[in-house]
N, C-alpha and C positions, 0 to 999 in steps of 0.2 A: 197204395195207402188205403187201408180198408175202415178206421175212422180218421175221420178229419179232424186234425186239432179246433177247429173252430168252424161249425158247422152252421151253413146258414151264411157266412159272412162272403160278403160281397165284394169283389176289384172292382176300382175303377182306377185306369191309368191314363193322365191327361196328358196331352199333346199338341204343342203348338203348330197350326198349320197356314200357309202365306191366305191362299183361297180357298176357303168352307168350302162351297159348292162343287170347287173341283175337286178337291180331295173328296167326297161325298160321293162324287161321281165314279172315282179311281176308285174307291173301294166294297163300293158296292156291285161294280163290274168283276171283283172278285170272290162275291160271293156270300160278302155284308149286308146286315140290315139296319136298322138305326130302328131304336126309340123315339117313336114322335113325341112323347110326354119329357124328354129331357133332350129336345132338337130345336134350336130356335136359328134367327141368323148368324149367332154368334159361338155358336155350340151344337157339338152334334154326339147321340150318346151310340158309338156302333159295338152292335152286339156281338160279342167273339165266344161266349160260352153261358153257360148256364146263371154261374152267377160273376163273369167274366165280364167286364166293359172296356172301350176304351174312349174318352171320351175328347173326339177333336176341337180343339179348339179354336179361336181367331189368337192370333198374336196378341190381341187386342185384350182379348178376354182374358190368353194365359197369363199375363204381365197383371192382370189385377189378383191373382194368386201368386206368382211367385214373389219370393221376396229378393232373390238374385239374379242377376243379368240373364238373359235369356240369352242361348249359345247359339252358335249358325250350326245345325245341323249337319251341312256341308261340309264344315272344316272340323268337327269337334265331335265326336262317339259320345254321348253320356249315358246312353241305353242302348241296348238289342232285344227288339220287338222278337219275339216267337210265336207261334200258334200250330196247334194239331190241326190235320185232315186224317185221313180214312182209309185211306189207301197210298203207293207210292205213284200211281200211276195219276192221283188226284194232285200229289206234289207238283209235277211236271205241270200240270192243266193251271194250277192256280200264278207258279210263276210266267208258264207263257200269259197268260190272261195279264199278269203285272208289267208285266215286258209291250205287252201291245199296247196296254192304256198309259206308257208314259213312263213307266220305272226303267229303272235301269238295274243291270246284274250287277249285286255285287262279287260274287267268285261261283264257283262250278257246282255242282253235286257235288254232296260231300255221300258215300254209301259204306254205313259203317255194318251190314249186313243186318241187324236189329234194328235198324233207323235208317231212313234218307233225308237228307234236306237239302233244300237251296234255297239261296238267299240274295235278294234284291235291295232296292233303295227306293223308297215312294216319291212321288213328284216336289217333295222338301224335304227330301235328303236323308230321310230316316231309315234306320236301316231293319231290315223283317228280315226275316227263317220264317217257313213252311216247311211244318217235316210229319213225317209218318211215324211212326216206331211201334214194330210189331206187338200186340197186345202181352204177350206172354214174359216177354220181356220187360213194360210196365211194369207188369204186376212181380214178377221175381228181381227186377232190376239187373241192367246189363250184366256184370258179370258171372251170375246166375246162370243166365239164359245161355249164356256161351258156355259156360263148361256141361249143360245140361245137354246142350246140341252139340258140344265134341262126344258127349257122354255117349250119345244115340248114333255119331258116326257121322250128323248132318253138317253141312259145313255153317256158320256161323256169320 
């Protein structure tokens, strides 16, 4: 996408977590930073991109925003967290990193030869992807990039 429909604007995607601190911890062993200006004990703003946030919260805190039952992340899918790294070999590093601090896998590599990811579950149950995907492919979008690279004879 070479302009932005709305340039300048800002994610934040909030998230209910059992313990701040730990969560806090989990994820900034993978490689997160937080905002101290929007970090207090009840809220933590961790930075995932430029103008990207995700903002964790205490149960405590999510429930004074939402306006419906708050779901056991355990039993109940209502989202799937993603985020880019940089390489595929940076893939592997960030779920082992998730895997030592506490998470658990949720299923295998998935390598769609233009993309890698795998995908874990954080210490409340949420579920992330980590993935790569080659730049050329970004920018022409998958089916592009594959017929460009059957075009050149490289496998895809």
């Amino acid at each position: 996408m070479t302009n932005p429909a709305h340039p300048g604007r800002m994610l934040f995607l909030n998230i209910p977590v059992t313990d701040l601190e730990r969560s806090k911890a989990f994820f900034a062993g993978l490689g997160f930073g937080f905002n101290p200006h929007f970090t207090d004990e009840s809220a933590a703003c961790m930075l995932v991109g430029e103008h990207a946030f995700v903002m964790l919260l205490s149960r405590e805190k999510f429930a004074q925003f939402a306006k419906l039952p708050m779901a056991d992340p355990t039993t109940h899918t209502l989202a799937l967290y993603c985020f880019s790294v940089s390489s595929r070999d940076e893939v592997d590093r960030v779920s082992a990193a998730a895997l030592a601090a506490g998470g658990t896998e949720a299923d295998g590599a998935e390598d769609h030869g233009f993309m890698y990811s795998r995908s874990f579950f954080d210490l409340d149950g949420h579920g992330w992807q980590v993935m790569w995907m080659d730049p050329a492919a970004a920018e022409q979008g998958p089916e592009a990039f594959t017929a460009s690279a059957q075009d050149a004879g490289a496998p895809a």
